[in-house]
N, C-alpha and C positions, 0 to 999 in steps of 0.2 A: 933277347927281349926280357927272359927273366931275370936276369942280372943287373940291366937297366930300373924292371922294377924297384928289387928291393933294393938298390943304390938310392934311389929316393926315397922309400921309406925311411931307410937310416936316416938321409938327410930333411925327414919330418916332411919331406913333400908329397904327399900322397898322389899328387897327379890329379889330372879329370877323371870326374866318371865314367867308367864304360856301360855303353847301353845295355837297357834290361834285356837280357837272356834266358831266354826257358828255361824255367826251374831257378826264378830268383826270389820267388817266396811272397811276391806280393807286387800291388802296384806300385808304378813309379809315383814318387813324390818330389816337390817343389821344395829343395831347402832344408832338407830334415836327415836325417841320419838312414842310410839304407841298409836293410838287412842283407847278409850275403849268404846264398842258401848252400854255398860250397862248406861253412864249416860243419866239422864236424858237429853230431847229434849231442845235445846238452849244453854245447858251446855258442856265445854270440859273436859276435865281431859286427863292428859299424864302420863301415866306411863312410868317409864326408864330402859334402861338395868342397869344390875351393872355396868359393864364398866362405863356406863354413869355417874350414882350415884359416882362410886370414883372418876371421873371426878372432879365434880361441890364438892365434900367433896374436894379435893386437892387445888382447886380456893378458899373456902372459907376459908380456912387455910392460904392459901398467905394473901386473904384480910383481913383478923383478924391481921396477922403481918406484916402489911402494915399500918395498922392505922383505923381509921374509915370509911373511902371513900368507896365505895365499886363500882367497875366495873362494875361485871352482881349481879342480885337481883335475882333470881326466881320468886319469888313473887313479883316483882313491878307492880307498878299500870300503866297500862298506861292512861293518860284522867280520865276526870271524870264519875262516873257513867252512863251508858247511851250512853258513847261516847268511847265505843268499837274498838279499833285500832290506836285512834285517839292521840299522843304524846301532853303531855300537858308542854308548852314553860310559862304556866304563874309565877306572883310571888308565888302564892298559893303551886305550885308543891315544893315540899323541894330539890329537887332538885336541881331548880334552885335559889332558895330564896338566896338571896345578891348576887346574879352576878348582876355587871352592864350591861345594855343594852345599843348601840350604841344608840346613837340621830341620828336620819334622817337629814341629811341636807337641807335645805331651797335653793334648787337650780336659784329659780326663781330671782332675785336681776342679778345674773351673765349672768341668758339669756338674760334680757332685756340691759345689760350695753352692750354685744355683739350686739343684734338688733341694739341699737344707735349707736356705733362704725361701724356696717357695712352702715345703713345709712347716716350718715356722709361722708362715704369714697365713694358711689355711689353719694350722693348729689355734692359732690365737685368733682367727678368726670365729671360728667354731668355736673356743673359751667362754669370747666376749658376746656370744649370740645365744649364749646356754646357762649364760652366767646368774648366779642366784640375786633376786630383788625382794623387799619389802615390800609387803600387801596389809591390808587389815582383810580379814576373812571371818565373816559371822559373829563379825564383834574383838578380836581378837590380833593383836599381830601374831602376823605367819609370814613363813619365806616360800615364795614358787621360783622357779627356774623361770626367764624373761623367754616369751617364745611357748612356753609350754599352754596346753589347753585347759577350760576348767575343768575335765575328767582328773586331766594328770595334778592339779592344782588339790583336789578334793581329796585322791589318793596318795599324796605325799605326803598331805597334813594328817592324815588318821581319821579324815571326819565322813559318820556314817550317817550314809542318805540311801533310800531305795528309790529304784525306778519306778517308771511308772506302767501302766498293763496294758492289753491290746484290747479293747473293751469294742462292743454293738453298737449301732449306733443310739441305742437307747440304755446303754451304761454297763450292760454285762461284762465281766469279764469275761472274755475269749481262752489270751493266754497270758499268764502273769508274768512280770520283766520285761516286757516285750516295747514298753512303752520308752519313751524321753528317759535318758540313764540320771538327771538331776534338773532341778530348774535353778535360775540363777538372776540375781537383781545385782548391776554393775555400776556404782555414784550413782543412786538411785533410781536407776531405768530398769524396769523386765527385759529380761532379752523373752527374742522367740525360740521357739525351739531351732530353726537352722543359728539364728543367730550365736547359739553355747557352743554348735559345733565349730564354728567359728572363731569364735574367741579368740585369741588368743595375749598371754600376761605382757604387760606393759610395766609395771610398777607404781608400785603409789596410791593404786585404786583400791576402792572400798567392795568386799565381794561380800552378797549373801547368798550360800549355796543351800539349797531345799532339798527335798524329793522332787523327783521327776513328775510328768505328766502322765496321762492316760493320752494313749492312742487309737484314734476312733476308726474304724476298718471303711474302707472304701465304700460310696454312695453315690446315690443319685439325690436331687433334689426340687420341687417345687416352694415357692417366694412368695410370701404374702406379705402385703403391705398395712401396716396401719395407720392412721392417720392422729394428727396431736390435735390435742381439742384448748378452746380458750381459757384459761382461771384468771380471775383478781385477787390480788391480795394484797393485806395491808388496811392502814384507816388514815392515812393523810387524806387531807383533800386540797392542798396546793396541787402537788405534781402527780403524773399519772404518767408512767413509763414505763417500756418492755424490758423487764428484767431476764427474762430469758426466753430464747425463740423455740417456736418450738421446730420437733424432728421427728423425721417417719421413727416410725417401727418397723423389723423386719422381723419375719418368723418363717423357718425353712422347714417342706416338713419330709426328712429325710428316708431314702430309702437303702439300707442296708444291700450291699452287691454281696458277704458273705451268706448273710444271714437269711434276709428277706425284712428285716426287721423293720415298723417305720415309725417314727418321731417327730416331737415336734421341736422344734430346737429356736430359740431365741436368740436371733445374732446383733439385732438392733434394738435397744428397748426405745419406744415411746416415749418422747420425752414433750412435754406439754406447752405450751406458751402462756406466760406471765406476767400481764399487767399488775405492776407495782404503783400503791397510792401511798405518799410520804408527804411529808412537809419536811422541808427542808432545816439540817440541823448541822452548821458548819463546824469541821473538828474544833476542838480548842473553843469552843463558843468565841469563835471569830465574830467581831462586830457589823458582819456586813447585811446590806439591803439591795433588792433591784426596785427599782422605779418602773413604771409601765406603764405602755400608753398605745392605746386601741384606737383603728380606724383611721390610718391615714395611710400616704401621708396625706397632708392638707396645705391649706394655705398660714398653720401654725405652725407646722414641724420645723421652720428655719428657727423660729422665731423660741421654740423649743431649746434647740439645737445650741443656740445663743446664751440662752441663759446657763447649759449646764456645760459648755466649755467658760463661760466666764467663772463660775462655781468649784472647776475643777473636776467632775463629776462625769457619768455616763447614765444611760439606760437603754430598755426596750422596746421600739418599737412591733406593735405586731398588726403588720398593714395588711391591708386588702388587694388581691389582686387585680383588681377593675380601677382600684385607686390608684397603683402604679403605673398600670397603661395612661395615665391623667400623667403624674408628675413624676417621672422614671427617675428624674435631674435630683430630686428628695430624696429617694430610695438610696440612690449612691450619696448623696451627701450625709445621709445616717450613720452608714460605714465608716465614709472618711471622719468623723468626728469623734470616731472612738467608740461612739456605742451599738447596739445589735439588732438586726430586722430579722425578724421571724412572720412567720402565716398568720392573719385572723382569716383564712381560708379566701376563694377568690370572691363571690356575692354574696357572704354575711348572709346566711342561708339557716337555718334549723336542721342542723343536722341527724339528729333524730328523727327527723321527719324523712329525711330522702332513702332510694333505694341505694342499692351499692353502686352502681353506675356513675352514677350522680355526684353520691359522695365524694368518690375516687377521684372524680372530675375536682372536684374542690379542694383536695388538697395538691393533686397534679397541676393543677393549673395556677394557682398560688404560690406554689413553691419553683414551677417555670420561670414565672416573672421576676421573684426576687434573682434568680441566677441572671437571669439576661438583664436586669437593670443596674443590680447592685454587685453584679459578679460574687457572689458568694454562695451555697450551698448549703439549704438548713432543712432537717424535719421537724421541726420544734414548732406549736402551733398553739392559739389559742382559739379554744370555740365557742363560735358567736354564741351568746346566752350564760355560758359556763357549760352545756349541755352538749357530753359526751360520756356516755352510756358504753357497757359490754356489747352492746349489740351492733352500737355505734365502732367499736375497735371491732368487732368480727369482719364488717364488710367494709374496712378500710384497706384490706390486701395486704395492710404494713407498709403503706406508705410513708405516713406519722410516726416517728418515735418516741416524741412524748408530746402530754399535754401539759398546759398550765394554766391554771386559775389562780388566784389570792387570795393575802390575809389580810392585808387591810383594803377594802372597799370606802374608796374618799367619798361615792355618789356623787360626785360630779355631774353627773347626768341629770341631776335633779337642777343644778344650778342654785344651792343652795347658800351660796355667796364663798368670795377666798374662806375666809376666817372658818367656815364651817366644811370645808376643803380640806384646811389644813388639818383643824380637829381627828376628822374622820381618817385623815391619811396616819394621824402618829397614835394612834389611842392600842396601848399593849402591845405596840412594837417591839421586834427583838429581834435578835440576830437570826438571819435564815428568811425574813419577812419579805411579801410581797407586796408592793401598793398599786392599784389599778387606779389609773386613770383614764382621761380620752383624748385620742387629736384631733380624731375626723368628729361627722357623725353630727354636728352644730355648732352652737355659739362656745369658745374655749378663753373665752377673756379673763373667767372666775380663774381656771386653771392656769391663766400665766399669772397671774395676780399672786396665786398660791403657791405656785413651784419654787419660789426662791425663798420664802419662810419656811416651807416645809424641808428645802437644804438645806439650810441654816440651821431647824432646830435639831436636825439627826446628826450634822457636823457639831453641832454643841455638846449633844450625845455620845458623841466617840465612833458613830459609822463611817463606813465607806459605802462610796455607791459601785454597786458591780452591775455586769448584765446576768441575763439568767443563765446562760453557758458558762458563767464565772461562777455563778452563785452553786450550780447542780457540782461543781468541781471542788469547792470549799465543805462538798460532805464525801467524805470515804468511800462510806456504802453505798452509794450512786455508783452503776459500773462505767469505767472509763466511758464506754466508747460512744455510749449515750449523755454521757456529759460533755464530751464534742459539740453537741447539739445538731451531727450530721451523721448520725447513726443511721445504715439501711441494713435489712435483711438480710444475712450472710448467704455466699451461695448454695449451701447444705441443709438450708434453713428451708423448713414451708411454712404458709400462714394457714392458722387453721380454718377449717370451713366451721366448725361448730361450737356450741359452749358446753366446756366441760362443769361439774360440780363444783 
């Protein structure tokens, strides 16, 4: 029976497997290589099913007529003796004998040419971020480093300032140095104090460095308010405009957390409101006039309208609000014709005479109407009679930004025939002039009879006809924004309740 075995082993036929046996080292498997627990200890040995066996006979039949290479070995070696599991990559292994192996590359050359390329590019960074610039400093060219501060700007150049000191809040000083180390005026703006810490040089800029400030030690505070009172000033008496609005005052009166100490400190001055009275003085003695014409519109104003688009020419009307609700279709055809509508307030009232209510009412409601008829927006007003008083701008709120009356008075109202119309409209005319005429209000036949002589004789004269929003623009010292003729009360602005001296 032994003899028969290994006869077929020799002859590569391993035979069937014989059944598992106690003590054959594990369970049976399906197709897999068995372990034989007879061999000896440290030793393996697999026997194979036949399946298997024809298996590895059919591979080795391809590798035969495939050439000499062979895929799987059964019997390869793996490693050298001793080193059990372990695949052997060396030349030794026939395996692998004459394959080339890659060469390792020598990386390092590359990192370091990277290292200096990125230092290079942070070094010259750092160069061109540090790099020295052009300044003028306190009058003077000087050089700062771009980037630096004006601490570093002040101590580069040599130039001596002291700081400022830790002072009460009613001025003592505490402790000296302690305050702002410089102050600083930059193309002519203060900085604040965080602002110098800040800074930093740009080039180009204009610096003026100082002494520092004082710094005022920690407080508490109460806020009083003051109020701006009304002035007039000036002697024209065409125009009457706010030349400046006025503003609270603020005054803190401070209480000292070091010290106890308490003051009164000024953080807002009082600044007043000023009715300006001027007559009008165009730069350059510019040759111009406004025309004007009260109380309509009417059943003249087309007829107005007419003559001084034929002429060439414009003016002012300054209508009434109750007259607009009549002929809104006027109101806008003023506009389209070039020339200007302004307030004779809404019922031609004495305004002197009303309470504040009242007034306020008349110029609100006048200046309502011209928006909703004529789409335009104006504070500009004339007052029934000529009569507008300090007392009269107090209890106006500021509604009205300016007034206007005139220089030549034609009296038309008299009806004193054309000829003496015209007279009265041109006697000591001059550049900057106003002439009052009428539209509403009665009979205006004298006044068309007149308008086109008295165009004539001023076009013969070398004027132009403006409106008064033209005419207040043609003088300098008029402030812009009341030469708009739609000037309102800023929102930082109050009106004042009272009359100053």
């Amino acid at each position: 029976m032994n003899d028969q075995r290994n006869n077929r082993r020799q002859a590569g036929d391993v035979g069937p497997t014989p059944r598992r046996q106690a003590g054959d080292g594990g369970p049976a498997t399906h197709g897999k290589a068995r372990y034989s627990g007879s061999a000896p200890h440290g030793q393996a040995h697999y026997r194979t099913t036949s399946r298997e066996h024809a298996k590895r006979a059919t591979t080795s039949k391809k590798v035969s007529e495939r050439g000499s290479r062979q895929y799987y070995t059964p019997n390869a070696t793996y490693g050298k003796p001793g080193q059990v599991g372990r695949i052997d990559y060396s030349r030794e292994n026939p395996r692998y004998k004459g394959v080339k192996r890659r060469r390792r590359q020598n990386r390092a050359p590359v990192v370091i040419a990277s290292a200096l390329v990125a230092a290079l590019v942070v070094g010259g960074t750092v160069m061109w971020n540090t790099r020295p610039v052009d300044i003028k400093l306190n009058g003077r060219d000087a050089r700062a480093r771009i980037g630096a501060t004006l601490v570093d700007a002040q101590r580069d150049n040599d130039l001596s300032v002291r700081p400022g000191n830790y002072v009460s809040v009613s001025g003592k000083v505490l402790r000296e140095g302690e305050g702002t180390p410089l102050s600083a005026r930059v193309d002519g703006s203060d900085l604040s104090a965080a602002d110098v810490e800040k800074y930093r040089i740009k080039g180009g800029e204009t610096i003026e460095i100082s002494d520092g400030k004082d710094r005022v030690e920690e407080y508490t505070a109460t806020e009083t308010r003051t109020q701006p009172k009304l002035r007039m000033d000036g002697d024209g008496t065409a125009l009457a405009y706010v030349s400046q609005w006025g503003r609270e005052g603020v005054t803190e009166r401070r209480t000292g957390k070091e010290t106890g100490e308490t003051a009164d400190v000024v953080t807002q001055e009082t600044q007043d409101c000023i009715v300006y009275l001027r007559n009008v003085s165009p730069d350059d003695d510019r040759k111009v006039v406004a025309l004007t014409f009260d109380d309509g519109p009417s059943t003249y104003t087309q007829r107005y309208l007419d003559i001084l688009s034929s002429a060439g020419a414009k003016a002012t009307f300054f209508c009434l609000g109750q007259m607009i609700d009549k002929y809104p279709d006027l109101a806008k055809a003023i506009v389209d014709q070039g020339s200007q509508i302004a307030s004779h307030t809404y019922a031609h009232q004495r305004l002197s005479k009303l309470d504040a209510e009242t007034l306020q009412s008349e110029h609100g409601e006048s200046f309502q109407r011209i928006r909703d008829a004529a789409g335009v927006s104006t504070t500009v007003f004339r007052p029934p009679y000529g009569e507008y008083n300090e007392s009269c701008w107090l209890r106006s709120a500021g509604l009205a930004s300016v007034s206007v009356l005139w220089t030549q008075d034609s009296r038309d109202w008299a009806r004193p025939g054309a000829d003496e119309i015209v007279t009265n409209s041109l006697v000591n005319i001059k550049p900057g002039s106003i002439v009052l005429m009428h539209d509403g209000g009665g009979d205006r036949d004298q006044d068309l009879e007149a308008l086109p002589k008295i165009i004539k004789a001023l076009k013969d004269q070398g004027f132009e006809f403006v409106t008064i929003d033209e005419l207040m623009q043609s003088d300098s010292t008029i402030p812009k924004d009341i030469a708009t003729g739609n000037a309102t009360i800023p929102d930082d602005a109050v009106w004042p309740t009272e009359i100053g001296d």
